[in-house]
N, C-alpha and C positions, 0 to 999 in steps of 0.2 A: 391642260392648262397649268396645271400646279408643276409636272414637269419641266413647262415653260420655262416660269419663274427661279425652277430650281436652277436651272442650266444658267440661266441669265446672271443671276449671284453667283455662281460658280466660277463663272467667263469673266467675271467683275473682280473677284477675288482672286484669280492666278493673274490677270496685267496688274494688279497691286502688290500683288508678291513678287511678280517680275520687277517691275519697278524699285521696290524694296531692295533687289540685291543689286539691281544694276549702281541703284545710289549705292549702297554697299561698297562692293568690288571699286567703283572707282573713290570712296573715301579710302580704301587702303590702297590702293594704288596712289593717290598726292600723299599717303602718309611714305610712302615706300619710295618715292623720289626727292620728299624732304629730309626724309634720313637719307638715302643714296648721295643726297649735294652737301650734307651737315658736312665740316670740318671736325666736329669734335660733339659727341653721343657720350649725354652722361650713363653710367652704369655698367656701359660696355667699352671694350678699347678697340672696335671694331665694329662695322657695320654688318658682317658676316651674321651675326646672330639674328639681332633684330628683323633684318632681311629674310632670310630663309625662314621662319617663325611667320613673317605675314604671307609670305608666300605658300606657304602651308594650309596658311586658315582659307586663304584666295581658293586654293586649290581644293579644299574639302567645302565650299561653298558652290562651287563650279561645278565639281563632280555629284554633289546632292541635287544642287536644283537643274543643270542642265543636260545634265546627265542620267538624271531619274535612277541614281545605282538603290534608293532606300526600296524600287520596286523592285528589286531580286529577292528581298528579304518578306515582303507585304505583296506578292501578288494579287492576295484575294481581293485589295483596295483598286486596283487598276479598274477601269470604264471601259467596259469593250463597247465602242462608239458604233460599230457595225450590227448591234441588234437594240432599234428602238422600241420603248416600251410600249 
């Protein structure tokens, strides 16, 4: 039973983190189309930076969470789901 419980907060807890990046990813993504349309970006004299910079963070958030690359490094954390307790 307490297994139950566990698994069910667990399942609760990854669609809230999913969730979490999806709002994520697409707040930089409208942030990355407002600078893409800007005429003129204070600080820079070119969209080239700012762009490639979100595109980066996009990309090291994509390959953490959907990509599970933190479990190459943390194997012993993985759930082998094929042996119930």
């Amino acid at each position: 039973m307490e297994h139950e419980t566990h698994s069910r907060k667990g399942k609760a807890a990854e669609y809230l983190q999913g969730i979490i990046v999806l709002v994520v990813l697409g707040v930089f993504t409208a942030i990355e189309y407002v600078i893409g349309t800007a005429d003129d970006i204070p600080l820079f004299s070119s969209t080239l930076i700012p762009l490639t910079l979100i595109a980066v963070v996009k990309a090291g958030v994509i390959i953490n969470y959907y990509m599970h690359i933190s479990h190459m490094w943390n194997p012993e954390d993985e759930v082998d789901e094929g042996h119930a307790e």
